[in-house]
PyMOL Python script that loads the backbone (N, CA, C, O; Angstrom):
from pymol import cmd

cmd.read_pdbstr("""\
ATOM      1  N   UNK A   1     116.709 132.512 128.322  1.00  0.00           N
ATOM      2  CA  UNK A   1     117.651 132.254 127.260  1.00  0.00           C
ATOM      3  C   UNK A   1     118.329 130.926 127.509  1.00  0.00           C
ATOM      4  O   UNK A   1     118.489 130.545 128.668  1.00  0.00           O
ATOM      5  N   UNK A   2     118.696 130.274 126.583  1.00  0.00           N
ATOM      6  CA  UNK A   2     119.005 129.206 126.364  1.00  0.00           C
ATOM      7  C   UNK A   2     120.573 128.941 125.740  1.00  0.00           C
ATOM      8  O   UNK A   2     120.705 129.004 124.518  1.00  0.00           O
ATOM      9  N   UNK A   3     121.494 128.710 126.406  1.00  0.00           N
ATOM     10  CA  UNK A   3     122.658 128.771 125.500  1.00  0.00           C
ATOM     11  C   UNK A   3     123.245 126.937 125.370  1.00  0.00           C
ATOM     12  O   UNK A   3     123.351 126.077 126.245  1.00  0.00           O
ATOM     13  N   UNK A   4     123.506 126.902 123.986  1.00  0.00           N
ATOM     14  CA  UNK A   4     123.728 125.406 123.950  1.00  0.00           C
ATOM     15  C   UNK A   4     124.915 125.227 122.722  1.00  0.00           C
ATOM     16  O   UNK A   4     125.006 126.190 121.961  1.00  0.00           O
ATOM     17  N   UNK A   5     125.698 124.235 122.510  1.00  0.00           N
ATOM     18  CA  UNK A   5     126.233 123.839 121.696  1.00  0.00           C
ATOM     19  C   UNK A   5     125.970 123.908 120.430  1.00  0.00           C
ATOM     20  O   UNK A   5     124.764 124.155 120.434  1.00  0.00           O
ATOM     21  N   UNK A   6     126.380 123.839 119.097  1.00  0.00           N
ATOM     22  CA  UNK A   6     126.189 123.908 117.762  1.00  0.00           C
ATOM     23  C   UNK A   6     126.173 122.435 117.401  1.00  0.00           C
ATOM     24  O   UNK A   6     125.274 121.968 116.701  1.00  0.00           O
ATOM     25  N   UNK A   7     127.366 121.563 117.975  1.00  0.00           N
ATOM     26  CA  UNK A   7     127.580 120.536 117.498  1.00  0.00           C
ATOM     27  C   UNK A   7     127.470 119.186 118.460  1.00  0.00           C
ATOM     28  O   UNK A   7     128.531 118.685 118.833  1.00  0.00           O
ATOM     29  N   UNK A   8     126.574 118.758 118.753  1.00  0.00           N
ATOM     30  CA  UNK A   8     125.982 117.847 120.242  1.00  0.00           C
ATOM     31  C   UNK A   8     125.259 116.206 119.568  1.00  0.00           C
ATOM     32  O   UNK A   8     124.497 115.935 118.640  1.00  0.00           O
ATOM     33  N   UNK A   9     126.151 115.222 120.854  1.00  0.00           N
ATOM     34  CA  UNK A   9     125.437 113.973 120.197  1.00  0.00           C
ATOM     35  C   UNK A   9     123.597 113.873 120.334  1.00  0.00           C
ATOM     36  O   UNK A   9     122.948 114.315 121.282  1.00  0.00           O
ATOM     37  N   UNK A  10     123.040 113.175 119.119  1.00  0.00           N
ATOM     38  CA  UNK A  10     121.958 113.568 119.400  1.00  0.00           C
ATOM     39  C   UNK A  10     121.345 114.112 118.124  1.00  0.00           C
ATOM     40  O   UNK A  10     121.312 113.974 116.901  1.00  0.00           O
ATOM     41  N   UNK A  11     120.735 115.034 119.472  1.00  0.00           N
ATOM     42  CA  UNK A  11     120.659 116.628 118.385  1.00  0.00           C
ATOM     43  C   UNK A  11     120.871 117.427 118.544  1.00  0.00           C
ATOM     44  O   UNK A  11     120.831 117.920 119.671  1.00  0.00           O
ATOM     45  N   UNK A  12     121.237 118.058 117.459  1.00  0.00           N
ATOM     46  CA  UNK A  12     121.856 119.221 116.890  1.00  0.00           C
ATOM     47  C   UNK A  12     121.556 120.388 117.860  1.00  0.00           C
ATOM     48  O   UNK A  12     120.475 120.471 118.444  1.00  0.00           O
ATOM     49  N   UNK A  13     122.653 121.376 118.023  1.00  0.00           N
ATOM     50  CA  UNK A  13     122.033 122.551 118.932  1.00  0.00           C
ATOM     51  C   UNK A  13     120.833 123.558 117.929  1.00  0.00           C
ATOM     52  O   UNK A  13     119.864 124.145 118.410  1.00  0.00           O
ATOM     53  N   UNK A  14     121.300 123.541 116.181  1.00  0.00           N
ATOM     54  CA  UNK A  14     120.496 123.753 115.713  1.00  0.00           C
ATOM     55  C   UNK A  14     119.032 123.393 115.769  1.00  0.00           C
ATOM     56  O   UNK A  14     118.191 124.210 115.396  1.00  0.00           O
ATOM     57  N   UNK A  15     118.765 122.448 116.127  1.00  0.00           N
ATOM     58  CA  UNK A  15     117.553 121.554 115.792  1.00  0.00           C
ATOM     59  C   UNK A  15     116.951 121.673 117.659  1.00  0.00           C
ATOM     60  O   UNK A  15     115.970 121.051 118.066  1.00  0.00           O
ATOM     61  N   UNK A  16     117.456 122.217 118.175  1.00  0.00           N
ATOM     62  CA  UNK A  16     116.981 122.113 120.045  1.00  0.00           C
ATOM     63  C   UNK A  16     116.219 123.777 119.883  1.00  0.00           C
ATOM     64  O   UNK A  16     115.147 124.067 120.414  1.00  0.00           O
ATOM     65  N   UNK A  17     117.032 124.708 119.054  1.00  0.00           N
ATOM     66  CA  UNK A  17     116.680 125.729 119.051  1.00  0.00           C
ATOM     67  C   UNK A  17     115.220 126.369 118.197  1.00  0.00           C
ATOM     68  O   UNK A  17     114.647 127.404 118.538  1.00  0.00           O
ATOM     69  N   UNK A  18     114.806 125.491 117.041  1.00  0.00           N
ATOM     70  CA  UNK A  18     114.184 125.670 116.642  1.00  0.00           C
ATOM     71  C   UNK A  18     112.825 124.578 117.000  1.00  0.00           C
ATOM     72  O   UNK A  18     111.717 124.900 116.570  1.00  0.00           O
ATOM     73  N   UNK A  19     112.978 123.349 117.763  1.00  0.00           N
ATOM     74  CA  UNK A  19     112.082 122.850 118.439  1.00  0.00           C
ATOM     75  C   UNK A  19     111.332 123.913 119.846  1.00  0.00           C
ATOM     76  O   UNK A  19     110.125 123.944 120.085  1.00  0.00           O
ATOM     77  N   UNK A  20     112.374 124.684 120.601  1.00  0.00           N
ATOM     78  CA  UNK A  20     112.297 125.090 121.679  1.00  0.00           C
ATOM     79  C   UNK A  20     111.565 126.196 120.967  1.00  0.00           C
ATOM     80  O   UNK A  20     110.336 126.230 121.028  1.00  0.00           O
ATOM     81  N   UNK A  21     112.095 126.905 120.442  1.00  0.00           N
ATOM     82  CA  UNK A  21     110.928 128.060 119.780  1.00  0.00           C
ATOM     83  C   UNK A  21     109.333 128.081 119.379  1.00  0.00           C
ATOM     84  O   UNK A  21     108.420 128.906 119.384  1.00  0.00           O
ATOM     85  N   UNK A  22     109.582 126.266 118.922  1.00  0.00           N
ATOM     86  CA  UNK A  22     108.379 126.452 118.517  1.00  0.00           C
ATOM     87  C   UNK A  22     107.213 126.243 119.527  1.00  0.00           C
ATOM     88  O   UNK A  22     106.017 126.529 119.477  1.00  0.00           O
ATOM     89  N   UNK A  23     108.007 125.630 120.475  1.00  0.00           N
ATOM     90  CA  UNK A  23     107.232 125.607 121.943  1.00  0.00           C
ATOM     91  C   UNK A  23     106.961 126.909 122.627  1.00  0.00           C
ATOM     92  O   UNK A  23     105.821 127.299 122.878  1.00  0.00           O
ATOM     93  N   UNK A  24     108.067 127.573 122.923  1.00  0.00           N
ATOM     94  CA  UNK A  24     108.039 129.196 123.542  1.00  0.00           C
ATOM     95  C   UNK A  24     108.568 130.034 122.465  1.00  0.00           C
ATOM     96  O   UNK A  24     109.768 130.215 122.671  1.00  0.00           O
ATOM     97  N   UNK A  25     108.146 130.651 121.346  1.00  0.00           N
ATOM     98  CA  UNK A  25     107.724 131.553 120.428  1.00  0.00           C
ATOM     99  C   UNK A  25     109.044 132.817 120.963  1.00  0.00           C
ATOM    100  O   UNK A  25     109.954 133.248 120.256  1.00  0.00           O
ATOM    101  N   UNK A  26     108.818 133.083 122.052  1.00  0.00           N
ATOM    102  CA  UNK A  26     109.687 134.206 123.154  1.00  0.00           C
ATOM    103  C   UNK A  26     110.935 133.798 123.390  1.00  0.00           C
ATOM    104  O   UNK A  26     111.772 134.681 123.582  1.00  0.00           O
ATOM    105  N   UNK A  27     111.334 132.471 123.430  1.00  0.00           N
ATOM    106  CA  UNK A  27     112.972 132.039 124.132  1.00  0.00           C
ATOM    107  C   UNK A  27     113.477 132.349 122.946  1.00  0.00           C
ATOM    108  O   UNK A  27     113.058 132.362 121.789  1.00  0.00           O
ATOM    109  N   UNK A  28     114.974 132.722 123.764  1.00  0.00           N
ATOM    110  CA  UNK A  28     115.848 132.890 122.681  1.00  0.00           C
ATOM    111  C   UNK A  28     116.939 132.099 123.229  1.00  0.00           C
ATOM    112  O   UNK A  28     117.070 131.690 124.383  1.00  0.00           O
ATOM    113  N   UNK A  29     117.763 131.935 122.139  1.00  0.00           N
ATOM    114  CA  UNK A  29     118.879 130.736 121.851  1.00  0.00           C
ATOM    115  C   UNK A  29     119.589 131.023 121.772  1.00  0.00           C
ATOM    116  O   UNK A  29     119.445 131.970 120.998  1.00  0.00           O
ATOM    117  N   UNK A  30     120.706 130.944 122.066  1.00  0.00           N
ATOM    118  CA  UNK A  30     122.372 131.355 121.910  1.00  0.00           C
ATOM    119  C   UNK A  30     123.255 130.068 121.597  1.00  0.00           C
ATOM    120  O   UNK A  30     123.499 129.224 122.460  1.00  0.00           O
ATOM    121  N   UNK A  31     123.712 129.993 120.281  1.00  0.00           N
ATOM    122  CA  UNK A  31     124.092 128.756 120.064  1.00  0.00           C
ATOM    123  C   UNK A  31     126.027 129.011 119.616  1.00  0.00           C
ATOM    124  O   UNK A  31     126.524 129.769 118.783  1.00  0.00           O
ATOM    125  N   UNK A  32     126.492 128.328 120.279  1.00  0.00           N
ATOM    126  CA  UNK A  32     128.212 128.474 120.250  1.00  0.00           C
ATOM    127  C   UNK A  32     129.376 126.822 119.726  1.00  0.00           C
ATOM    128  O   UNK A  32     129.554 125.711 120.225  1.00  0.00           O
ATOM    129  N   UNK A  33     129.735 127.325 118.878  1.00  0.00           N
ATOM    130  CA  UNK A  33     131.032 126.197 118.610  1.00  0.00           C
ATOM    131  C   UNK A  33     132.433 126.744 118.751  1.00  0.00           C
ATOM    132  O   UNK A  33     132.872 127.876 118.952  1.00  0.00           O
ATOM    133  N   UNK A  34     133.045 125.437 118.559  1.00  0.00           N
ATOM    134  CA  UNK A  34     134.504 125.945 118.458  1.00  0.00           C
ATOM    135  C   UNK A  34     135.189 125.404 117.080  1.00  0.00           C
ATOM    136  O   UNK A  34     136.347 125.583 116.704  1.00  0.00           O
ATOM    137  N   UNK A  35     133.989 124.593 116.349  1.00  0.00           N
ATOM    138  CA  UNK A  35     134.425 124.555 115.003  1.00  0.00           C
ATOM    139  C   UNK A  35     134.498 125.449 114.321  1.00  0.00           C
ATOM    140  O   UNK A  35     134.081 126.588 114.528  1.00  0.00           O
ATOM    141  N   UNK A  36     135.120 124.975 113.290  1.00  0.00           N
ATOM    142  CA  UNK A  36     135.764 126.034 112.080  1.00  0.00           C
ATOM    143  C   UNK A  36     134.626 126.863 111.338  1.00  0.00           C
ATOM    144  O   UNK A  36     133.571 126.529 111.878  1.00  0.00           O
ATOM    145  N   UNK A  37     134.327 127.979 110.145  1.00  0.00           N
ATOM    146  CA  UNK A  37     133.407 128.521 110.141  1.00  0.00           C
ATOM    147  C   UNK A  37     133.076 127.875 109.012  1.00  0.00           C
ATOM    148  O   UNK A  37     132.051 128.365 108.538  1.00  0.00           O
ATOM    149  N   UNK A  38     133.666 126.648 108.138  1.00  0.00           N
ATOM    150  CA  UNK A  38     133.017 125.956 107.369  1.00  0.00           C
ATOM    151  C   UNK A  38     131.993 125.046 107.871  1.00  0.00           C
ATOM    152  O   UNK A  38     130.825 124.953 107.491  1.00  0.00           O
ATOM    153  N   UNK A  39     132.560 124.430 108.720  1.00  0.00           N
ATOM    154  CA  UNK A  39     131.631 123.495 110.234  1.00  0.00           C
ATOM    155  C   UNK A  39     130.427 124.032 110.542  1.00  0.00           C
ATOM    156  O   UNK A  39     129.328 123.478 110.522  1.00  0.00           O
ATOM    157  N   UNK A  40     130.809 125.578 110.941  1.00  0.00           N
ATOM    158  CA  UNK A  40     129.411 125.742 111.438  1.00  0.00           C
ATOM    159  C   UNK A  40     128.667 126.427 110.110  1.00  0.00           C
ATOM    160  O   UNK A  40     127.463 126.473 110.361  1.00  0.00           O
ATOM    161  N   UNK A  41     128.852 126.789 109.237  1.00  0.00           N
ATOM    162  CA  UNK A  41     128.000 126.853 108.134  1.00  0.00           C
ATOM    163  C   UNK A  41     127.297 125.606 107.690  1.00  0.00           C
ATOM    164  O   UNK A  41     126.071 125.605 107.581  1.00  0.00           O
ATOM    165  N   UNK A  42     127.998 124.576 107.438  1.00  0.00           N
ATOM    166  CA  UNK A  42     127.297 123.466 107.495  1.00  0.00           C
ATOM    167  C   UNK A  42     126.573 123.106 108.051  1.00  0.00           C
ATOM    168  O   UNK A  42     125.844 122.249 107.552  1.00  0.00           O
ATOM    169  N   UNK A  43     126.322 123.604 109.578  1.00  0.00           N
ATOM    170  CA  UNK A  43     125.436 122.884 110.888  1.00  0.00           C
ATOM    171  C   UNK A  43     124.146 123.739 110.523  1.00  0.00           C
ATOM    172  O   UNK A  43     123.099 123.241 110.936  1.00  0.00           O
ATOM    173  N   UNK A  44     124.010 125.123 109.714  1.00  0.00           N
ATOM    174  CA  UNK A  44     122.982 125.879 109.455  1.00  0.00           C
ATOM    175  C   UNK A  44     123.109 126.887 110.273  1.00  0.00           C
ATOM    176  O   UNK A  44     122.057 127.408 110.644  1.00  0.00           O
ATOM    177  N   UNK A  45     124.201 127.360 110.703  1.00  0.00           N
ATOM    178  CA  UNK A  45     124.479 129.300 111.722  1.00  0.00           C
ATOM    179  C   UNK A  45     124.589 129.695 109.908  1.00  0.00           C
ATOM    180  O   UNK A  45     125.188 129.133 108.991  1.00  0.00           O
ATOM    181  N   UNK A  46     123.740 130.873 109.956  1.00  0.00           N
ATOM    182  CA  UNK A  46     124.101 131.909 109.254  1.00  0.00           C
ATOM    183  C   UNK A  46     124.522 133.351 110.287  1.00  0.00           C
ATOM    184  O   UNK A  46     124.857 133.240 111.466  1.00  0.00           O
ATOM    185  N   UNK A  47     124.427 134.535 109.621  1.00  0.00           N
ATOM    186  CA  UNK A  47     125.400 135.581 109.844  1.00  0.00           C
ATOM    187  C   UNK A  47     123.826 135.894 110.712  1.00  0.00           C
ATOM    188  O   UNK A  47     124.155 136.299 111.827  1.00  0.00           O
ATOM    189  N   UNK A  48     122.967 135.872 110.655  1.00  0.00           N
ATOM    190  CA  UNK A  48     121.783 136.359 111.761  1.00  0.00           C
ATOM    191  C   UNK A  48     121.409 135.475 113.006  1.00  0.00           C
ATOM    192  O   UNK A  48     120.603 135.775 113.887  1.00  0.00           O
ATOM    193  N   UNK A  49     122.177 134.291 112.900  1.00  0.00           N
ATOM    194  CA  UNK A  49     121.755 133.148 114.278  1.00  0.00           C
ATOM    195  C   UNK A  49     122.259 134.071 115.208  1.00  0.00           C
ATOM    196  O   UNK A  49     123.039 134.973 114.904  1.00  0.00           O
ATOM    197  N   UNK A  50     121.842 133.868 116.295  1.00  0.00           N
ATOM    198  CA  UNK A  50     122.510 134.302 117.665  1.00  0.00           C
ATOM    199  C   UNK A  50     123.750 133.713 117.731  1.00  0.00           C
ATOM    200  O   UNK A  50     123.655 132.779 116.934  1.00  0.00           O
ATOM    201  N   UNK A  51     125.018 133.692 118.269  1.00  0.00           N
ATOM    202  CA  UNK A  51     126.012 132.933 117.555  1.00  0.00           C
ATOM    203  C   UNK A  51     127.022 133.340 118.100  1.00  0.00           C
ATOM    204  O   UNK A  51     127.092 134.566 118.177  1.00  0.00           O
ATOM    205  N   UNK A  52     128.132 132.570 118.661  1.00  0.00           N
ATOM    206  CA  UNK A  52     129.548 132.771 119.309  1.00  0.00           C
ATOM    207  C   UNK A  52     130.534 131.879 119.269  1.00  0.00           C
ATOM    208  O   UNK A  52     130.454 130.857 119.951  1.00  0.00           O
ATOM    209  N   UNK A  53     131.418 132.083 118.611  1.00  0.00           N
ATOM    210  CA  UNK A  53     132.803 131.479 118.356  1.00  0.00           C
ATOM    211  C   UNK A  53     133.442 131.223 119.859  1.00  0.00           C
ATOM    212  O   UNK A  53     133.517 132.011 120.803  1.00  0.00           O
ATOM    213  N   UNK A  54     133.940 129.651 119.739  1.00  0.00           N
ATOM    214  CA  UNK A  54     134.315 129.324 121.116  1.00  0.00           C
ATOM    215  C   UNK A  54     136.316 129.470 119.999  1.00  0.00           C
ATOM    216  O   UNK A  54     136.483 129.534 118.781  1.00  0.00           O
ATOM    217  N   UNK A  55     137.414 129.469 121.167  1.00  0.00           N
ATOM    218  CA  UNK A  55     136.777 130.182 122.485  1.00  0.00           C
ATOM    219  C   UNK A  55     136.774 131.644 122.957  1.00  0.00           C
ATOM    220  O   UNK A  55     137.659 132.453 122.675  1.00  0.00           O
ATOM    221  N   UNK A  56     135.760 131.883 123.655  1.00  0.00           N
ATOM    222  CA  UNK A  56     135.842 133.361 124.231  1.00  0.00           C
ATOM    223  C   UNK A  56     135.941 133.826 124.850  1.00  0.00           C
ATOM    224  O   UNK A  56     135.729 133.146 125.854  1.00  0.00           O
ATOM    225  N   UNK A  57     136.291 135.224 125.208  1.00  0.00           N
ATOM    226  CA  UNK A  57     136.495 135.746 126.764  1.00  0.00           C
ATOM    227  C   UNK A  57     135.036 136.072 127.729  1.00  0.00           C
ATOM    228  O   UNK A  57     133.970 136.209 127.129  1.00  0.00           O
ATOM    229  N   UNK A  58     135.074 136.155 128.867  1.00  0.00           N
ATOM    230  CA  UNK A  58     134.025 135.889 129.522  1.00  0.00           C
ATOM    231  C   UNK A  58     133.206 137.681 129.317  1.00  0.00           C
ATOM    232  O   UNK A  58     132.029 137.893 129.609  1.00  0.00           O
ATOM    233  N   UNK A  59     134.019 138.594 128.853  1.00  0.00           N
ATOM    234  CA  UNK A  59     133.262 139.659 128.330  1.00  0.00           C
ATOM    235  C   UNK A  59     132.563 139.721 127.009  1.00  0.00           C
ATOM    236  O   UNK A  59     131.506 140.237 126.647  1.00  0.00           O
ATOM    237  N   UNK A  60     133.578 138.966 126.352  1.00  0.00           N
ATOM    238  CA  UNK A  60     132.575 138.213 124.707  1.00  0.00           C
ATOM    239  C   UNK A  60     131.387 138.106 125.071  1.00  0.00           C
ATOM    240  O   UNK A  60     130.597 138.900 124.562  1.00  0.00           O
ATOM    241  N   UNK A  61     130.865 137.107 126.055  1.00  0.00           N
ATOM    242  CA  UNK A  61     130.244 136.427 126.459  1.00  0.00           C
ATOM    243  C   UNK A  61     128.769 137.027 126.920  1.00  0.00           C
ATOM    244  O   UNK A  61     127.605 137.035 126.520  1.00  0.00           O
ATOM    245  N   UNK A  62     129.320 137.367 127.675  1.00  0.00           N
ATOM    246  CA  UNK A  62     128.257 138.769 128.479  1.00  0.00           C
ATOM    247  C   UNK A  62     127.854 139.415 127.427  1.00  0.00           C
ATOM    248  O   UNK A  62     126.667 139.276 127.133  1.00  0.00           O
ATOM    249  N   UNK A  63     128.667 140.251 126.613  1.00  0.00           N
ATOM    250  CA  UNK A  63     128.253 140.774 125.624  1.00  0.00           C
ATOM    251  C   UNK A  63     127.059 140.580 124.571  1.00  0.00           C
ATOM    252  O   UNK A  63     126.149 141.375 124.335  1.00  0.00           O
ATOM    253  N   UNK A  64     127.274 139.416 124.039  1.00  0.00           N
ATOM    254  CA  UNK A  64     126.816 138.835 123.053  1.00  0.00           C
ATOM    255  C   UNK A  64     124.970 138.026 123.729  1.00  0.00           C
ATOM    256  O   UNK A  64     123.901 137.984 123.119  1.00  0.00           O
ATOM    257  N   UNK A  65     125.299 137.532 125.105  1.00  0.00           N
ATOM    258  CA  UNK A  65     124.296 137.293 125.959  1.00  0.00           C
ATOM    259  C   UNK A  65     123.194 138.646 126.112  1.00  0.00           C
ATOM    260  O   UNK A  65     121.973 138.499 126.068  1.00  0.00           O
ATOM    261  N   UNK A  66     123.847 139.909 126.288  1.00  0.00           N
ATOM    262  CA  UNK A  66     123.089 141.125 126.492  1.00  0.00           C
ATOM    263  C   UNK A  66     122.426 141.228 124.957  1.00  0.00           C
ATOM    264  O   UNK A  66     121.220 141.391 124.770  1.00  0.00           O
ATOM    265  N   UNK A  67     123.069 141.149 124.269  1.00  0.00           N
ATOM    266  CA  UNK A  67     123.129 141.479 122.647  1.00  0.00           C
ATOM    267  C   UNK A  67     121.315 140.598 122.097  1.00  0.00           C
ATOM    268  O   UNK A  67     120.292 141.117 121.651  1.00  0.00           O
ATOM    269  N   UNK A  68     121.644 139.177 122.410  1.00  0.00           N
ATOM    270  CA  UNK A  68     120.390 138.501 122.344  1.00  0.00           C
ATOM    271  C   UNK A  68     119.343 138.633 123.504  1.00  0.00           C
ATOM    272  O   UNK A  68     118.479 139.186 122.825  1.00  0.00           O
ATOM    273  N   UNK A  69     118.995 138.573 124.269  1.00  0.00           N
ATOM    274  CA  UNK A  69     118.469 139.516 125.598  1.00  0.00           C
ATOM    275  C   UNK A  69     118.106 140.657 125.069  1.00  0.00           C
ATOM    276  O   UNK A  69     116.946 140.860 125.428  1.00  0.00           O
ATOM    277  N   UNK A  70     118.427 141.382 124.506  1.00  0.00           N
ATOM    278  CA  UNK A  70     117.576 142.921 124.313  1.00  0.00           C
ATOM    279  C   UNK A  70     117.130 143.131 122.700  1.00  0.00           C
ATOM    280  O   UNK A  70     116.664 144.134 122.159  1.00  0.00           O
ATOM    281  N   UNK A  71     117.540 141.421 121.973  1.00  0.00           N
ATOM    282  CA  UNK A  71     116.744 141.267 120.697  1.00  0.00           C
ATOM    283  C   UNK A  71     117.697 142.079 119.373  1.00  0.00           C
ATOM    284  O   UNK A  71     117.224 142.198 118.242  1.00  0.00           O
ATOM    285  N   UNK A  72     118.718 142.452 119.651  1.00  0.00           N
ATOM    286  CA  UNK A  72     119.740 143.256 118.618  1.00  0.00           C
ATOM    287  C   UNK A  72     120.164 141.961 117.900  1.00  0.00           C
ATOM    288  O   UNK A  72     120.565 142.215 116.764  1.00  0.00           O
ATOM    289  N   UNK A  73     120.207 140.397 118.269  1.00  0.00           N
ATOM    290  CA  UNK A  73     120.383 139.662 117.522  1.00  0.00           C
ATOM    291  C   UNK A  73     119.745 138.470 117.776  1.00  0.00           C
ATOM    292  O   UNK A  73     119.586 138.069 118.929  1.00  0.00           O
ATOM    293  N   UNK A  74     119.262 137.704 116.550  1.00  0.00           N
ATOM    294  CA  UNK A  74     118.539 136.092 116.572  1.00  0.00           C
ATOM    295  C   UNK A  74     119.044 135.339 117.728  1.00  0.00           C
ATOM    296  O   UNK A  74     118.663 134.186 117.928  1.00  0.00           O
TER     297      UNK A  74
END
""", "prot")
cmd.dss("prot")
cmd.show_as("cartoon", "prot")
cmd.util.cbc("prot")
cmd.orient("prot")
């Protein structure tokens, strides 16, 4: 698993996640901001991305990590 930024100079955490996929089909992505939820609608998170609002507690965290890890979410 792969956890990366939403909003990164460059490119996009969006755009790392769907390159990386298309390489390993199997990785999964965990992509997190601390922008607003207009921000990250704009960046392309919908309500099925793997996805975490910064900031969070380190059980959020875990959580949401297990959550993508056992495939309950994108």
């Amino acid at each position: 698993m792969v956890p990366t930024d939403l909003v990164m100079p460059g490119m996009k955490g969006r755009e790392l996640a769907e390159s990386l996929v298309t390489v390993r089909p199997e990785m999964k992505v965990l992509l997190m901001s601390g922008y607003t939820d207009d921000e990250v609608v704009r960046h392309g998170v919908s309500g099925a991305s793997a996805f975490i609002q910064k900031p969070f507690l380190p059980t959020e965290l875990v959580a949401k990590v297990h959550a993508v890890l056992q495939g309950s979410c994108r």
